[in-house]
N, C-alpha and C positions, 0 to 999 in steps of 0.2 A: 272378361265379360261378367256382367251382374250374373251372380246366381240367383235359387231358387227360395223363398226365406218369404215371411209376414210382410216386407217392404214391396213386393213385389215378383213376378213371373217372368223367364227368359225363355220361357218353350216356344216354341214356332209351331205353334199351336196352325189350324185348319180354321182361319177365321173370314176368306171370303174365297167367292167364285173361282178365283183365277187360283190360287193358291192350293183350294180343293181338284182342278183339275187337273195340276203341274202333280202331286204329289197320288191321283188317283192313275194317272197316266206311267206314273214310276214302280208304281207297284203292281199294276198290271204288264210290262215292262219286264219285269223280274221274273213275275212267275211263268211269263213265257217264255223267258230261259232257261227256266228250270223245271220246264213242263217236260223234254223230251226225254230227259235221265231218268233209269231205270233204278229205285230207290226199292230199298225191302227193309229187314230190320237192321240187316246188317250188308256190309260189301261195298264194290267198289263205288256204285253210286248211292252210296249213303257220302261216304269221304270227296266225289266230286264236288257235290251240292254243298259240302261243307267249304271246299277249296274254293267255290265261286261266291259265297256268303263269304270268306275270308277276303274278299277283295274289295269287299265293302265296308265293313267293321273288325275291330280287332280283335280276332278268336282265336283261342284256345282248342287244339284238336285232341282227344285223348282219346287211346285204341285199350281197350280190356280184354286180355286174351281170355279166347273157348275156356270153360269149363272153370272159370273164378266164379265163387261163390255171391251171392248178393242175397244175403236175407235169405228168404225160403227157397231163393230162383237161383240157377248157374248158370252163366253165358252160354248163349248157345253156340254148335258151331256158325263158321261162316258161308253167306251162300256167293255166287257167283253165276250168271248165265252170261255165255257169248252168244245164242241163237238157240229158236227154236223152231220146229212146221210142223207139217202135218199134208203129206202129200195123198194124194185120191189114188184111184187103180192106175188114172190114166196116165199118174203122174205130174199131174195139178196139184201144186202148192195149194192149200186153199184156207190156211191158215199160219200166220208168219209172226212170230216174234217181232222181225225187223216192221212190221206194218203196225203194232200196236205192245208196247209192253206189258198192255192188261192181256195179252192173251194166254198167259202162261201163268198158271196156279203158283203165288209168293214160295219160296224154296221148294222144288220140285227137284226130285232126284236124278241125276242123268237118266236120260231113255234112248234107247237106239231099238225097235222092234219096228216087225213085221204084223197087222193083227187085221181081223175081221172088223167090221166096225162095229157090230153088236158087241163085242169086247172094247173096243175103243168108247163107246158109250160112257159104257162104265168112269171114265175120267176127262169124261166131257161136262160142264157147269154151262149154264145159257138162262134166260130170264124171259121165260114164256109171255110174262105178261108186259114185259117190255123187248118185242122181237129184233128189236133193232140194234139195241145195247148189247156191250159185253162186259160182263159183271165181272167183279173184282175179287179173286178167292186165295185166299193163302193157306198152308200147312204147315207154320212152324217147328212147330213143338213136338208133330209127328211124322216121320218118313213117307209122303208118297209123291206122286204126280197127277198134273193135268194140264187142262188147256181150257180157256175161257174164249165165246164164239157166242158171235149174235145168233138167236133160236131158231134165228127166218132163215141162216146159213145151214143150222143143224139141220133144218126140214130137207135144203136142197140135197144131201149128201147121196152118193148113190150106192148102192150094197158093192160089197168089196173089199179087197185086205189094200190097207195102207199104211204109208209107211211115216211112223215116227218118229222126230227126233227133239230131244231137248241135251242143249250142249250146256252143261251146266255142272256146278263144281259145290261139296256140300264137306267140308274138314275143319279143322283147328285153325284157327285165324282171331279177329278180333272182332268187339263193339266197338264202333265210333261215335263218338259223340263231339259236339260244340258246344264250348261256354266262353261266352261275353261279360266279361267283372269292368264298369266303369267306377270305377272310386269316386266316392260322396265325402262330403265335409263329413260323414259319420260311419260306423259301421254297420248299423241298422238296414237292413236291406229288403228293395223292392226285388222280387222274384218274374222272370217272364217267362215262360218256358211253351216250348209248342213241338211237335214230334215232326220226326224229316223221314219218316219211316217209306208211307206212301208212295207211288210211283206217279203216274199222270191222271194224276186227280188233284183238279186245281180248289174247288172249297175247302175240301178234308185232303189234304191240311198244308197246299201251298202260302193260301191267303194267309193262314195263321203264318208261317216262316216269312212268305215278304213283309208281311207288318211287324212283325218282330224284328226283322233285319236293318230296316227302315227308322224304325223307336230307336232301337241302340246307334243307328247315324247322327240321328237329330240332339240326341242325349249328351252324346260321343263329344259333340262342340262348342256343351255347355257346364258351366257349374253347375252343382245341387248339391241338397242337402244330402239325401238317403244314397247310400250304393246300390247299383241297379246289376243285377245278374240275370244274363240270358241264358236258357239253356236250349237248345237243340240236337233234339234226342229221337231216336226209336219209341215206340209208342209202348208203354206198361212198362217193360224191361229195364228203358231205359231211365226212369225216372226211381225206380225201384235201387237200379245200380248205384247212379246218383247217391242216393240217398245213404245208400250203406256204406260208400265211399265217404262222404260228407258230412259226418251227423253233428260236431261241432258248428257245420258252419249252416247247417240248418238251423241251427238255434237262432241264430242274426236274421233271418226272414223275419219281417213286420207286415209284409202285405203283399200277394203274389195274383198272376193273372195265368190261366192257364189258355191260348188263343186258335181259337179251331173255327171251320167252317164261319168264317169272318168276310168272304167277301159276295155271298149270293142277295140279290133284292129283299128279303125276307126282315121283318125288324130286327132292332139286338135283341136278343136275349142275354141275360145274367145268370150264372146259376151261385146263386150263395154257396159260401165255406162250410163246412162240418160246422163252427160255431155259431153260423148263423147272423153273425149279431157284430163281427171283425168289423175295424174301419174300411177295410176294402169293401166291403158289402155295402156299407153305411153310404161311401163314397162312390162306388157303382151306382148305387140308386138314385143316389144324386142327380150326377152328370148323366144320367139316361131321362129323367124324372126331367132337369132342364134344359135338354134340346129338343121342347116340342114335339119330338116323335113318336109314334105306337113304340113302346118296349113293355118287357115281358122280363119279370123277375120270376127265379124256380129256387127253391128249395136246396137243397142237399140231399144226395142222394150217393150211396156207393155203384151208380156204374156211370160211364162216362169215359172220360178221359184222363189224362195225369192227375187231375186234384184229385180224384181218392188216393192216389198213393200218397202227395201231399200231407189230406187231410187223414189217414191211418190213424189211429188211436195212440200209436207211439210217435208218432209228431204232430199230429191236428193242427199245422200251420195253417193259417189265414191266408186258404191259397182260393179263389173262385176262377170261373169259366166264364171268360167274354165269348160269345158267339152270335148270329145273325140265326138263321133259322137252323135249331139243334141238329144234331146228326140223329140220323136214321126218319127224320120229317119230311126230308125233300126228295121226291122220286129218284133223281139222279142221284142218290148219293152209292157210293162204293160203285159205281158203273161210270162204261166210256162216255156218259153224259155229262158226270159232273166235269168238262173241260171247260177253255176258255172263253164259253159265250158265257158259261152258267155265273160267272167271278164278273163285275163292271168296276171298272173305277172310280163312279162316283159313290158305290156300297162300301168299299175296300177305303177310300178317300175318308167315308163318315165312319168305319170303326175306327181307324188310325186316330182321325182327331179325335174322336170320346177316349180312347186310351191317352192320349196327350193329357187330355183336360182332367183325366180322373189322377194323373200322375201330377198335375200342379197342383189340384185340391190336396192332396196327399203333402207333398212340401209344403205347402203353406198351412196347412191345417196344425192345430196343437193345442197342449191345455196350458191354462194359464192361472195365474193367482192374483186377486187383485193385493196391491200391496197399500189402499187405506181403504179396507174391508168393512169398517166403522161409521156408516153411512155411506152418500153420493161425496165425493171429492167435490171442490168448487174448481167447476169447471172453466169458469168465466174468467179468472186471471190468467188460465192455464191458454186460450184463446179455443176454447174445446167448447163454448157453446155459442148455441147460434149457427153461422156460418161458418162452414167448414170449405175451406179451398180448396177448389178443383171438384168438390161434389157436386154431382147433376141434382139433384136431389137430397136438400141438406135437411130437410126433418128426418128422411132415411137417415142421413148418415146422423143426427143427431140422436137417434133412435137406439140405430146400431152400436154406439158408442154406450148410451144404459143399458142396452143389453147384456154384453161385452162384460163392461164393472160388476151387474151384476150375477152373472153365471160364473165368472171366472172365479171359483170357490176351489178349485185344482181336480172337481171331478166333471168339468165337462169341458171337451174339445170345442172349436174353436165351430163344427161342422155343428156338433149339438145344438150351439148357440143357433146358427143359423135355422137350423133345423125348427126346435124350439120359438123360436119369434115370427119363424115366417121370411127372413129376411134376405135377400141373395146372400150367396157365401163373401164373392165376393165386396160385398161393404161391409160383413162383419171381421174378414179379417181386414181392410183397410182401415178401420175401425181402431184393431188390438193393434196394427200397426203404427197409428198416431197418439196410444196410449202409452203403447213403450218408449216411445220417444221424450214420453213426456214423465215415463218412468212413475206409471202408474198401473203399471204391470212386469209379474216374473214369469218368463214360461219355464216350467216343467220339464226335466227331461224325463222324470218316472211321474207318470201319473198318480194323485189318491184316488185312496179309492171313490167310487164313483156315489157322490149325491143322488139322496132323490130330486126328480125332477118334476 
């Protein structure tokens, strides 16, 4: 199968109706099967979720036993729950693990008691201003317990001791993580990484895992240039772990996408790399700039998600944040709202393809050198003026072509060019691609340094 290179694109790219609906339908699909698994940082349904993404793409599972070191962090122990409740006087269930995994506060310590409920209060969480919902709470990092319960529940409750239990397991065990390595004609690598940490919350951050899962399908059964690495990890820890385990082969990141909260109505948003100024930014803004849509580029900023570990001052990789409406902007977010109405497939459908599309800019994009830099070439024996075959549009393409000769001075990218002229990307690199041909260009594998422009 053709790969990915200046001649041309073999991504199965999201390019009409039917195509968008097949592949918004698959990934809504997904995450509803991986909606009912009870995911935390670590434990058995971290390794499910990873078991059933291995059915898909070819992963890599790696377990890092309690208490290894990572940088300034040590694994934590492992958690585990089989059941929780929370029975009334009369002995009414009135709150059940098995009816909602959000209802039990992320690693809570075994509990078996007897208590008043003004004592039971105390490790009750609820969302007054959303009575309906039950919020999302964890305690990793420090030993206790609770239980999370819609507030209109909390009001009904009636005076009385009741009875506690959470069945639940908190010892030496592991981190589980996934990684996806497809080999590229290079070692240069594109980075995806999104966290499996979450339990049944399908924007933050199922949508990011099915479209990550999905990406490495579509990628899986084609050539390309760059190696594309997925990872699928627990959220801070595990990119942190990653990284300390890796740091050679973080060096080979060239351009990374970190994918969360991707599948709600809301526009994309981008949030730029620590540099700012990376080609994945450059190429994010692109591909969001030409699909017609409201999007919303942000800055860089240390909190968020995996790119700040990323982007850290001792690796500052060229990693940004695809997302739809950011976390912490949408009322349902970390509550039993954000489920499966909140995620559609035709929202989930248009991130997937702009990560396509920014993944083909990316291979095809690159810098070049013109190789008779001493005026224009005579184009006209070369059959390079005038009309150009197959262009809809051959003064564009005639254009893009002195473009092209003239910026390819080896400090500007193939994107610059486009950038710079005004001109789709795609006819300037179809452009450099009928100049090489004609061996009237060298691409670069190390860039100069960069001209002014």
């Amino acid at each position: 199968m053709a790969g990915l290179g200046v001649s041309g694109s073999a991504l199965p790219g999201v390019r009409d109706r039917r195509e968008n609906s097949e592949i918004g339908a698959q990934l809504h699909e997904l995450i509803s099967e991986l909606y009912p698994i009870s995911r935390s940082l670590t434990g058995d349904g971290v390794r499910e979720t990873l078991r059933r993404l291995g059915e898909l793409i070819p992963l890599e599972v790696h377990e890092v036993p309690s208490g290894t070191p990572a940088f300034d962090w040590t694994i934590p122990k492992e958690w585990n729950i089989r059941d929780a409740y929370i029975e009334d006087p009369s002995g009414r269930r009135v709150v059940s693990f098995a009816d909602s995994n959000l209802h039990v506060m992320g690693y809570s310590v075994p509990v078996r008691r007897r208590m008043p409920l003004e004592e039971l209060r105390e490790h009750l969480f609820t969302l007054p201003e959303h009575p309906e919902w039950i919020p999302y709470r964890t305690s990793y990092y420090e030993e206790n317990w609770g239980f999370c319960l819609a507030h209109a529940q909390l009001e009904r409750l009636p005076q009385g001791d009741y009875e506690v239990c959470i069945d639940s397991t908190l010892g030496d065990g592991y981190l589980s993580y996934g990684e996806c390595v497809l080999a590229g004609q290079q070692p240069d690598e594109i980075l995806i990484s999104t966290h499996v940490c979450h339990p049944s919350l399908c924007n933050d951050n199922l949508s990011g895992v099915a479209i990550a899962s999905l990406l490495a399908r579509a990628l899986s059964s084609i050539e390309h240039r760059y190696t594309y690495r997925f990872l699928f990890i627990p959220g801070t820890i595990g990119s942190i772990t990653w990284l300390s385990r890796n740091e050679e082969t973080a060096a080979l990141i060239k351009h990374g996408l970190v994918l969360t909260c991707a599948g709600d109505e809301g526009s994309s948003t981008y949030k730029r790399s620590r540099r700012g100024d990376a080609e994945i930014d450059q190429a994010m803004e692109y591909v969001l700039a030409s699909s017609g849509q409201p999007f919303a580029i942000e800055d860089f900023s240390p909190w968020g998600y995996d790119e700040r570990q990323y982007c850290s001052p001792g690796f500052n990789l060229p990693v940004g944040c695809l997302m739809r409406t950011p976390h912490g902007r949408f009322p349902e977010y970390h509550t039993s709202a954000d489920g499966l109405e909140l995620v559609t497939p035709r929202a989930l459908a248009d991130t997937f393809g702009k990560c396509l599309a920014t993944f083909e800019l990316l291979e095809r994009n690159g810098v070049y050198v013109t190789l008779n830099p001493k005026c224009e070439p005579q184009l006209g024996k070369r059959g390079l003026y005038g009309a150009i075959g197959g262009e809809p549009d051959k003064r564009l393409a005639q254009m893009a072509i002195l473009w092209v000769l003239n910026l390819s001075d080896g400090g500007h990218s193939l994107l610059d060019i486009a950038l710079r002229s005004g001109l789709p990307f795609e006819t300037i690199a179809s452009a450099a691609s009928r100049l090489l041909e004609h061996e009237l260009l060298r691409r670069l594998e190390a860039p100069l340094r960069t001209q002014s422009a």
